[in-house]
C-alpha positions as CSV (number, residue, x, y, z in Angstrom):
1,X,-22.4,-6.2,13.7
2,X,-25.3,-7.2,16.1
3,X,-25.3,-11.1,14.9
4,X,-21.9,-12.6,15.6
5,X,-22.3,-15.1,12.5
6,X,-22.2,-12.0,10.4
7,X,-18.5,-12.1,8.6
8,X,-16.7,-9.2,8.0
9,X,-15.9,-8.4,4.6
10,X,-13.0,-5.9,3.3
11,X,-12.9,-4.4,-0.2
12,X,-10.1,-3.6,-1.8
13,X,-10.1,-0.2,-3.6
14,X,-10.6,0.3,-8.0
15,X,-7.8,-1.0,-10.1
16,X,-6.6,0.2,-13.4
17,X,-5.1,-2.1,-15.8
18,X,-5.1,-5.6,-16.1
19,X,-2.3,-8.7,-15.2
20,X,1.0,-7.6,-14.7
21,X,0.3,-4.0,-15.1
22,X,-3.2,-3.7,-12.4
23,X,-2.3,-1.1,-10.0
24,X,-4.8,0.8,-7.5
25,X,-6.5,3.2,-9.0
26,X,-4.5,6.9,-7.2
27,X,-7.4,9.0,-7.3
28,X,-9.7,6.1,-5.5
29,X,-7.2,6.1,-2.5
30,X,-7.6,8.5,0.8
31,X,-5.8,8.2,4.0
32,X,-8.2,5.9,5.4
33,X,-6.0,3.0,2.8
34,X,-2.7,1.8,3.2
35,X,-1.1,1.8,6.5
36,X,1.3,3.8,9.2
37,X,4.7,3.4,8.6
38,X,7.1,5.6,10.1
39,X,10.5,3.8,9.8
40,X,9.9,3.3,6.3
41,X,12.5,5.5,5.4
42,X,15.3,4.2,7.4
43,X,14.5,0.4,6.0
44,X,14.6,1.8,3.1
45,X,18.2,3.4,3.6
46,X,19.3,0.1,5.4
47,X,18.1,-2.3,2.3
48,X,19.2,0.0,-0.4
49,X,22.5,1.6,0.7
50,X,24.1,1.7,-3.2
51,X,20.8,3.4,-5.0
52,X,21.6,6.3,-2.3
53,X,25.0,6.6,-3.4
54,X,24.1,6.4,-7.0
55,X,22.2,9.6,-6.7
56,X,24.2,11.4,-5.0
């Protein structure tokens, strides 16, 4: 971006389905989407204690 006017523009990836049921599209995604998260997991475990013990 040589003009500093120019805006920068994201697009968000292809969706399938419409309203309630639009989801991104799985085979439109790479590793370039979404984001780093490595304690993801351990949230998880913290914010959802019972579903773990309901599958064990």
């Amino acid at each position: 971006m040589s003009d500093p006017r120019d805006k920068a523009a994201a697009t968000p990836p292809p969706t399938l389905g419409e309203g309630c049921l639009s989801r991104y599209d799985p085979e439109a995604l790479s590793d370039e989407d979404g984001t780093e998260f490595p304690g993801a997991e351990a949230l998880w475990e913290q914010t959802h204690p019972a579903a773990d013990a309901e599958t064990q």
